[in-house]
KOLMIKOL-692738 format. One record per residue (C-alpha): residue in one letter; x, y, z; residue number from 1. Coordinates in steps of 0.001 Angstrom, whole numbers, plus 500000, padded with zeros to 6 digits. Layout:
N
+------+--------+--------+--------+-----+
| code |     px |     py |     pz | pos |
+------+--------+--------+--------+-----+
|    A |      X |      Y |      Z | NUM |
...
+------+--------+--------+--------+-----+
//
This chain:
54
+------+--------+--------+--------+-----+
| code |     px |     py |     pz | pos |
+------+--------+--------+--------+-----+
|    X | 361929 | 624949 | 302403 |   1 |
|    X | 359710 | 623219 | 299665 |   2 |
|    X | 361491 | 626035 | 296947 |   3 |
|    X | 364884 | 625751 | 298296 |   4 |
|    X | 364373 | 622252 | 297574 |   5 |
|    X | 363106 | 622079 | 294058 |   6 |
|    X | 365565 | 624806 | 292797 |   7 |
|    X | 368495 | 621964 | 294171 |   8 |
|    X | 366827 | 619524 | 292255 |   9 |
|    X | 365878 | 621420 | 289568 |  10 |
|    X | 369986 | 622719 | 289535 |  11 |
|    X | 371342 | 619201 | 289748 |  12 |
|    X | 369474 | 618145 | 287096 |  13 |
|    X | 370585 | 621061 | 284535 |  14 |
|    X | 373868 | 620036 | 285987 |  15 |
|    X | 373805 | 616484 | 285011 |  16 |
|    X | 372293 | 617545 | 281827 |  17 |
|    X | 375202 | 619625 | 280832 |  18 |
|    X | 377569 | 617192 | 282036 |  19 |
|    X | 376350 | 614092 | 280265 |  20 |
|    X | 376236 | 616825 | 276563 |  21 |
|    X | 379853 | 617779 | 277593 |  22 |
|    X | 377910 | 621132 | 277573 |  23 |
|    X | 379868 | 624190 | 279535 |  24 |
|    X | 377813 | 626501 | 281473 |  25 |
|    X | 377027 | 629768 | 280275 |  26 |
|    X | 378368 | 631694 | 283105 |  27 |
|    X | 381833 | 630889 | 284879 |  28 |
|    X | 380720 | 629389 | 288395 |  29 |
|    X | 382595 | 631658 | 290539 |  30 |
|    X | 380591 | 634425 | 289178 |  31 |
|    X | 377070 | 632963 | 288686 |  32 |
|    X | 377763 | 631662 | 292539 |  33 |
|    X | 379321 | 635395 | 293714 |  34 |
|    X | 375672 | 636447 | 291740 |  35 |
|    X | 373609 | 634529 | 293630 |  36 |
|    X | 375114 | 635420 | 297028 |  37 |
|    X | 374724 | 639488 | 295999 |  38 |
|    X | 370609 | 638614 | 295191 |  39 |
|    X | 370375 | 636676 | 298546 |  40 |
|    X | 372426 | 639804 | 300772 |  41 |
|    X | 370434 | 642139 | 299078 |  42 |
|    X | 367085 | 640280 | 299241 |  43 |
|    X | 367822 | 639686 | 303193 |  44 |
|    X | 369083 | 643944 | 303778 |  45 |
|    X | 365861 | 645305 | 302537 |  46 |
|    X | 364291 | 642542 | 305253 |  47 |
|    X | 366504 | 643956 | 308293 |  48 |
|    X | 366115 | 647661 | 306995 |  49 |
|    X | 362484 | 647082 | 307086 |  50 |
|    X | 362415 | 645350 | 310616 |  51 |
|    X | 364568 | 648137 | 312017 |  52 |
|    X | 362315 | 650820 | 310552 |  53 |
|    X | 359258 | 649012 | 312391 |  54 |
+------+--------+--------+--------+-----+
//
């Protein structure tokens, strides 16, 4: 819980960052967000595969 945590802090920060330099972010949001959501489905499939092979 600790990381998920930090990285939110860490990303709001980098947020306001950018927003106060009027600074766009390097990747669209839609994508970076659809990104993220691929690493975490993939991250949690090799987890069930695993479990089922058990």
């Amino acid at each position: 819980m600790k990381a998920y945590l930090i990285s939110l802090a860490v990303g709001t920060l980098v947020g306001v960052i950018y927003g106060l330099l009027r600074v766009k972010s390097p990747a669209p949001p839609t994508v970076a967000l659809v990104g993220l959501f691929g690493m975490l489905a993939g991250e949690q499939l090799v987890a069930l595969i695993r479990a089922m092979l058990r």
